[in-house]
C-alpha positions as CSV (number, residue, x, y, z in Angstrom):
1,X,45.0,112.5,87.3
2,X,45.4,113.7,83.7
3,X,45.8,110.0,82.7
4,X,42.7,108.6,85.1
5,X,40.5,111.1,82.7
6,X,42.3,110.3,79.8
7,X,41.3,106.6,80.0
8,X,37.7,108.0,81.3
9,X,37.3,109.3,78.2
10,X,38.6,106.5,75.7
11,X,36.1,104.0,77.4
12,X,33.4,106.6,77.3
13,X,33.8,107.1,73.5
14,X,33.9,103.0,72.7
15,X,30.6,102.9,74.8
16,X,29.2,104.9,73.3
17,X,30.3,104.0,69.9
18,X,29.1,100.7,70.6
19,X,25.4,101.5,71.7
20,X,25.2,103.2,68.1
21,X,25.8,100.2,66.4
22,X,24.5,97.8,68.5
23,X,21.3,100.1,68.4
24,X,21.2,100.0,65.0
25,X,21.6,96.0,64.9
26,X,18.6,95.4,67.4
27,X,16.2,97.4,64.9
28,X,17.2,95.0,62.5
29,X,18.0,91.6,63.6
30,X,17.1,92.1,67.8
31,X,18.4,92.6,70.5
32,X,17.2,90.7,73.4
33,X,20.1,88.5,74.7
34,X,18.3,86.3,76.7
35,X,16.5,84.5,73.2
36,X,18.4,83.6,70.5
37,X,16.9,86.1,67.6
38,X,20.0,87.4,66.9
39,X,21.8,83.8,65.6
40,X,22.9,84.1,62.3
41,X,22.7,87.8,61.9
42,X,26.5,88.0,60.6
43,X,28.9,85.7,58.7
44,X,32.7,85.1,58.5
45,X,31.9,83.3,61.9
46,X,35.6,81.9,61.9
47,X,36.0,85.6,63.1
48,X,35.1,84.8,66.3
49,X,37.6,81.9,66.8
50,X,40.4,83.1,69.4
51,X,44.1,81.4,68.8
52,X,46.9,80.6,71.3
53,X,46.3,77.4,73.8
54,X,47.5,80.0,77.0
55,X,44.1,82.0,75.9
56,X,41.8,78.9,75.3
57,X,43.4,77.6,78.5
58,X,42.2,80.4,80.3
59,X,38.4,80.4,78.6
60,X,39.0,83.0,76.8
61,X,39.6,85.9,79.6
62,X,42.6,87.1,78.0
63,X,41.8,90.7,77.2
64,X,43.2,92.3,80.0
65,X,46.0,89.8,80.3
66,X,47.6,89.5,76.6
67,X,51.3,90.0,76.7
68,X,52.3,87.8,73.5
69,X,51.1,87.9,70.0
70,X,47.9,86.4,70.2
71,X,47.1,90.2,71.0
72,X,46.4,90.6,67.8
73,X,43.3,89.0,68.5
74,X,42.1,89.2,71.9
75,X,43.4,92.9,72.3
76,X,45.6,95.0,70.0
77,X,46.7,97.0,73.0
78,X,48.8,94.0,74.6
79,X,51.2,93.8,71.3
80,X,52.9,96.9,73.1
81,X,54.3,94.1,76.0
82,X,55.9,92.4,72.8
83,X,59.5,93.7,73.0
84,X,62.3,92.2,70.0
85,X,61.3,90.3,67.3
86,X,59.2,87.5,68.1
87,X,56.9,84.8,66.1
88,X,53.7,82.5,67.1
89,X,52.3,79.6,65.4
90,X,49.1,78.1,66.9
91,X,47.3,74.6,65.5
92,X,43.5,73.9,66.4
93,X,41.9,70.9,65.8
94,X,38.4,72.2,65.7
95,X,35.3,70.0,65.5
96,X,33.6,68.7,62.1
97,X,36.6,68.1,60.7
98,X,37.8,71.9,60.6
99,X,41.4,73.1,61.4
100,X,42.3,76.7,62.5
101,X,45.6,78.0,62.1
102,X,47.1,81.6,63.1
103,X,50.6,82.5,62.7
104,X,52.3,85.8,63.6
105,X,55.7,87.6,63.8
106,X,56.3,91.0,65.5
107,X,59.3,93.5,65.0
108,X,60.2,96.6,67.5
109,X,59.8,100.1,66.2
110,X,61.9,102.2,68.4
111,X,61.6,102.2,72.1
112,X,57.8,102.3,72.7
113,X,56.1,100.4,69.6
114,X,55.9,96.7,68.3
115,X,54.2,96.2,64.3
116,X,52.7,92.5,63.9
117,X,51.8,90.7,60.9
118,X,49.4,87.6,61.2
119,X,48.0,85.2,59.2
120,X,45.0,83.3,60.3
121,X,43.0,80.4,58.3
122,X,40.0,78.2,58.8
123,X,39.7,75.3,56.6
124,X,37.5,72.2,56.2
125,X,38.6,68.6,55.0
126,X,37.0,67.4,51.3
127,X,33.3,67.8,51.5
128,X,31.0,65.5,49.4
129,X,28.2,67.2,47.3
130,X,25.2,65.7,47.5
131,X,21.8,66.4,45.8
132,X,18.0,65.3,46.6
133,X,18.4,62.7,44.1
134,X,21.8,61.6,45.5
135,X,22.0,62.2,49.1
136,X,24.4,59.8,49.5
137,X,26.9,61.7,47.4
138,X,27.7,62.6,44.2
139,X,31.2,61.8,43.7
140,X,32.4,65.5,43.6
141,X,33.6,67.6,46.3
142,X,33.8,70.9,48.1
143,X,36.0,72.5,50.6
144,X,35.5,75.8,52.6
145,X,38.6,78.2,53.1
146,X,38.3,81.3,55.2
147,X,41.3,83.5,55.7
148,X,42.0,86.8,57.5
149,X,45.6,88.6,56.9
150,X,46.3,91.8,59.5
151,X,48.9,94.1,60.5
152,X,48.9,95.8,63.7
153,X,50.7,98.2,65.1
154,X,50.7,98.9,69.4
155,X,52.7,100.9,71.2
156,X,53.0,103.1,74.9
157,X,51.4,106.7,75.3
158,X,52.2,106.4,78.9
159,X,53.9,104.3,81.2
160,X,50.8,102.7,82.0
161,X,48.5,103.4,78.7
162,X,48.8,101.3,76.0
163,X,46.6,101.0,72.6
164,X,47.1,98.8,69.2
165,X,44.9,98.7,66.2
166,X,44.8,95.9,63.6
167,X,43.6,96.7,60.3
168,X,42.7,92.9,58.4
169,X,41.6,91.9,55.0
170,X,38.8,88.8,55.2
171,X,38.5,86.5,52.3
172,X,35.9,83.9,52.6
173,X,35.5,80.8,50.2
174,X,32.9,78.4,49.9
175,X,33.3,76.0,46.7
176,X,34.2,78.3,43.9
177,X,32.7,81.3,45.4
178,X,34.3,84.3,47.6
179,X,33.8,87.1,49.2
180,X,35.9,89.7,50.0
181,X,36.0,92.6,53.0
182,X,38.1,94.8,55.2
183,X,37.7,95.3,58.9
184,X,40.0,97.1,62.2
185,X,40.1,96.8,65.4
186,X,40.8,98.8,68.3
187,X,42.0,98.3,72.1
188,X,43.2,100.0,75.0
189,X,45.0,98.6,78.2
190,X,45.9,100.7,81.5
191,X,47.8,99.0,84.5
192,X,46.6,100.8,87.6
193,X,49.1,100.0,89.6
194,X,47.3,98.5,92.2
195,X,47.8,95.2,92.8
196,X,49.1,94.6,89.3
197,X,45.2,95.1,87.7
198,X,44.9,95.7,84.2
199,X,42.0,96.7,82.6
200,X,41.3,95.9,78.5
201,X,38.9,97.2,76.7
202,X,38.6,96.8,72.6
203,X,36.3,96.7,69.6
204,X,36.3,94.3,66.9
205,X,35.4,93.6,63.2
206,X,34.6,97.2,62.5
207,X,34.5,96.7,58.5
208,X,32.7,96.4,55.4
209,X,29.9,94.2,54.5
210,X,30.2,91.1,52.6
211,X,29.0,89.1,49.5
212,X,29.8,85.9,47.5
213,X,30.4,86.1,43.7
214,X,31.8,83.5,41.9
215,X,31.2,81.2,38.4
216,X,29.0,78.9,40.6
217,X,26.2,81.9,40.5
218,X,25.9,82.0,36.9
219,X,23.4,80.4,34.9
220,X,21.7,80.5,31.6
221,X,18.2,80.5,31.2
222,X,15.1,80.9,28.1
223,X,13.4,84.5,28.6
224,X,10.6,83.1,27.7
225,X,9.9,79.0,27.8
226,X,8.2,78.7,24.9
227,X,10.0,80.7,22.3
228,X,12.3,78.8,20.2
229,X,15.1,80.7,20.9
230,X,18.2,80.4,22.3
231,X,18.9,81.2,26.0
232,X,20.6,84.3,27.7
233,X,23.6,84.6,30.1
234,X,22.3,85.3,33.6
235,X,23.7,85.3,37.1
236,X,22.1,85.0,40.9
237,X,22.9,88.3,43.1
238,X,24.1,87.0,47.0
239,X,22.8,89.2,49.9
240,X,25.1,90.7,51.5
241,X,26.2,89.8,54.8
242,X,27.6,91.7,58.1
243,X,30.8,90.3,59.9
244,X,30.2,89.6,63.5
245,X,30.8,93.0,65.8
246,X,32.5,92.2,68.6
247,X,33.4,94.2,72.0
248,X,35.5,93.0,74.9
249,X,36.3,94.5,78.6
250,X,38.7,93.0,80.4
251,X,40.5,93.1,84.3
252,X,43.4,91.0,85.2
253,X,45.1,91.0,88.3
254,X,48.0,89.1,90.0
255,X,46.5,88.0,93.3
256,X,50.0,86.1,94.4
257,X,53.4,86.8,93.9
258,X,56.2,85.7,95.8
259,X,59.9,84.4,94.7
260,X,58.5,80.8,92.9
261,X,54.9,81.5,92.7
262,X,52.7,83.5,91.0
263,X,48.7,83.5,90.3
264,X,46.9,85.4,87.6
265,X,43.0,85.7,87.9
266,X,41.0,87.9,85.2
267,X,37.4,87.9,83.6
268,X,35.9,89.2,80.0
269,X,33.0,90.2,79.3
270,X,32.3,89.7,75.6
271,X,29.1,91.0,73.6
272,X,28.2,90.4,70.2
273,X,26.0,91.4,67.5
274,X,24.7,88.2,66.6
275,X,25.0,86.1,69.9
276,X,23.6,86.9,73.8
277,X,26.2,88.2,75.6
278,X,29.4,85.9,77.6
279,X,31.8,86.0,80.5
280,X,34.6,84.2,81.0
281,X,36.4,83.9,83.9
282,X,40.3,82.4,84.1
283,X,43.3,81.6,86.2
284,X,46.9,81.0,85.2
285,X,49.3,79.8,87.9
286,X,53.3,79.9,87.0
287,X,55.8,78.3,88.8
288,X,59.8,79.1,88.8
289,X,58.8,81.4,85.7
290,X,58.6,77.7,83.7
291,X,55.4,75.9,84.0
292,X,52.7,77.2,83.6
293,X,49.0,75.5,84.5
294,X,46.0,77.1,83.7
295,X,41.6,76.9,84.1
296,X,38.7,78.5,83.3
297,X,35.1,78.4,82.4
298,X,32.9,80.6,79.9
299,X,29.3,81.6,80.9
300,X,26.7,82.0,78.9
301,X,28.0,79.4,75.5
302,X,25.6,77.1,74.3
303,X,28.7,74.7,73.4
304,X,32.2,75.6,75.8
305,X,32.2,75.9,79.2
306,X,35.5,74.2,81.6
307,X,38.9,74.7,79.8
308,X,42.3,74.0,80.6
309,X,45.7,74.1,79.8
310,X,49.8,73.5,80.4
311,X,53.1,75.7,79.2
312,X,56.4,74.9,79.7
313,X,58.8,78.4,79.0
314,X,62.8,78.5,78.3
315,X,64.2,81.9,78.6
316,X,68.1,82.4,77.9
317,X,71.0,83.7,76.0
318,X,69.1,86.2,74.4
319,X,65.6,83.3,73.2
320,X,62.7,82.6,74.5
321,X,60.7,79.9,73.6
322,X,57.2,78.9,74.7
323,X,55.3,75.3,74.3
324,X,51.7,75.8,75.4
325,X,48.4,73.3,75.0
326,X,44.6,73.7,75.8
327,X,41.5,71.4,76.0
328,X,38.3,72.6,75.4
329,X,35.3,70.1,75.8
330,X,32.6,70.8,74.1
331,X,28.6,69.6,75.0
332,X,27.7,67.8,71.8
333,X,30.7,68.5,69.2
334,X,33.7,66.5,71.1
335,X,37.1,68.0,72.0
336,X,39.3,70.6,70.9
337,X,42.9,70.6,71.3
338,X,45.1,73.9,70.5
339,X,48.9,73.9,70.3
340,X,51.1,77.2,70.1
341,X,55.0,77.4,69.7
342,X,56.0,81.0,70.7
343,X,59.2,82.1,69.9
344,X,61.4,85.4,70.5
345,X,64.8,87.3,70.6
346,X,65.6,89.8,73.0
């Protein structure tokens, strides 16, 4: 009973923490989720880009079911299931030319707790400049680099209670400017024990604001066009920008189970400051502990919607090794693939 109220009270506190803000963001950008008025009200948007091809596979409902270190991500809370020292690399071929990559190893800290480090990058091929007078290109290019380095640490308050939080430093780079910004999240997890239902719940990107500075902002300039004098040293001032506030609730549950077989079923709800809100709903079926297939679809995107994705596991001697993919069809922007290589030492 204690532990039932415990939980009661963790969820009640992130509601509530998240109606402030959100209340706050619907003075100032909207709030209605049903028109898009609240598009483009943060940056860093790479934020927003979930790694691991078992997650994608799924849609994206993977808050209540993250066992591996994609946690670091989707839910802080599910680090705790990472036990020895482990390591994930995931690959995304994203549209436009972009490529999103997230590594990640983990070590145990006594009995109860796991610390993760992670590495995650969104990058862009060679852009060409081009002007109003050239808009066929200049000759001269551009690339965009964004880059988010975190450490987590997760561990067990109870046998069924778990919680992680990630605290990340965000660099974003566009030509030769940057910006620079901290953020944290938080998540909880609680198996109930019935029916092997989790439930996730977790808050993301709580952090500074943002702005670009960089050589590309400076200018010189007359004070006064017709004195013959020479010019002063000047520079442009960016606005500042938000990162995109995120919050995720989660319920997992493993609706078959017996000796070769086994079913996974779980849906997210996901809401945003600068988006409408999302669900996602996901299925992973194992077989023999070995292969893994998986499906899902996400509600309410204006781009993603049917997923998939295949795993093949080894475990033995001590290592465990994990091969997973994902397709993600897109409406208008083509396909994109995601491969992770999981990795781990009992």
């Amino acid at each position: 009973m204690k532990k039932i109220f415990l939980i009661s009270i963790i969820v009640l506190i992130a509601n509530l923490t998240v109606s402030d803000i959100y209340a706050e963001s619907k003075q100032s950008v909207g709030s209605s989720a049903g028109e898009f008025i609240k598009v483009g009200g943060a940056g860093s948007q790479f934020l927003k880009i979930g790694p691991g091809a078992r997650a994608s596979g799924m849609a994206g409902a993977y808050g209540a079911v993250t066992n591996d270190l994609t946690a670091v991500f989707w839910n802080p809370a599910g680090l705790a299931d990472v036990k020895g020292i482990s390591g994930d690399f995931s690959w995304t071929s994203w549209f436009g030319g972009f490529s999103h990559n997230f590594a990640a190893v983990s070590i145990p800290v006594g009995s109860n707790f796991t610390m993760a480090a992670s590495f995650t990058s969104f990058s862009s091929n060679d852009i060409e400049i081009t002007t109003i007078e050239r808009p066929e290109g200049t000759g001269f290019y551009y690339q965009v680099n964004d880059v988010a380095a975190g450490a987590t640490f997760s561990g067990y308050l109870t046998d069924q209670f778990s919680f992680g939080i990630t605290a990340k430093y965000i660099s974003n780079s566009f030509s030769s400017l940057n910006a620079y910004g901290v953020a944290f999240d938080v998540g909880t997890m609680y198996e109930t024990g019935i029916q092997g239902i989790k439930l996730g719940f977790s808050i993301h990107n709580l952090g500074t604001t943002m702005q670009y500075t960089g050589q590309e902002l400076n200018t010189s300039k007359k004070l006064y066009t017709a004195m013959n004098a020479a010019p002063l040293d000047a520079s442009y001032t960016a606005s500042s920008y938000s990162i995109p506030l995120i919050f995720r609730a989660g319920i997992s549950s493993n609706v078959y189970k017996v000796e070769d077989h086994s079913v996974i079923a779980a849906v997210d709800f996901v809401t945003m400051s600068d988006t409408p809100e999302q669900f996602a709903l996901g299925g992973e079926y194992t077989w023999r502990n070995f292969v893994m297939v998986r499906a899902g679809y996400r509600f309410g995107h204006d781009q993603f919607g049917f997923s998939g994705g295949l795993g093949l596991k080894y475990i033995g001697g001590g290592f465990s090794g994990q091969v997973d993919y994902s397709l993600n069809p897109t409406k208008n922007l083509g396909l994109v693939n995601r491969i992770t290589v999981s990795l781990g030492m009992k």
